[in-house]
N, C-alpha and C positions, 0 to 999 in steps of 0.2 A: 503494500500500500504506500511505500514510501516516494514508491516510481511511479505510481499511478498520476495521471490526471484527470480521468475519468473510468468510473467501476461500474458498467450494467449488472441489473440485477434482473429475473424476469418478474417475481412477484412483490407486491408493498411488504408482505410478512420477513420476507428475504432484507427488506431495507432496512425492516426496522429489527431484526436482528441483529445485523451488520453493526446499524449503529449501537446497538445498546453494549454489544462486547467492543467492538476499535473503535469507540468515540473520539476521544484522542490524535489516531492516526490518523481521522478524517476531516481533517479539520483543511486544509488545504486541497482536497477531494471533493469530485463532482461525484454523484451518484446518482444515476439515471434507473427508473425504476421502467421497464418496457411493458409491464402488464399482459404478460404472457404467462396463462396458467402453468406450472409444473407438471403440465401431464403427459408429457411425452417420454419414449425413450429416447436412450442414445443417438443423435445424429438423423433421429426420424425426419425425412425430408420435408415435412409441412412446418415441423420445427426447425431447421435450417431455413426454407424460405421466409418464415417469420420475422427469424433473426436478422438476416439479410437486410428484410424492409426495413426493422426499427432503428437499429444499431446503422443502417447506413448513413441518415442524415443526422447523425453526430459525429462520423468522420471524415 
């Protein structure tokens, strides 16, 4: 987290875990929450193309 400048996460519960343990090291940290259920597996393609749309227009 120290190299980050931005950390996606897919769901809010995800963020707010994040924060509640590395409060601290996120203080300099952008944290983009994309709103994508946890319900996929591994690499599942509807879950890659998701990721693709959201995460694209933050880099």
């Amino acid at each position: 987290m120290a190299w980050a400048d931005i950390i996606f996460v897919m769901e809010r519960a995800h963020r707010a875990k994040l924060q509640r343990r590395f409060r601290a090291h996120l203080k300099r940290v952008r944290v983009v929450c994309l709103d994508i259920p946890d319900d996929y597996a591994f690499m599942q393609p509807e879950l890659v193309a998701l990721l693709e749309k959201r995460v694209g227009r933050f880099l």
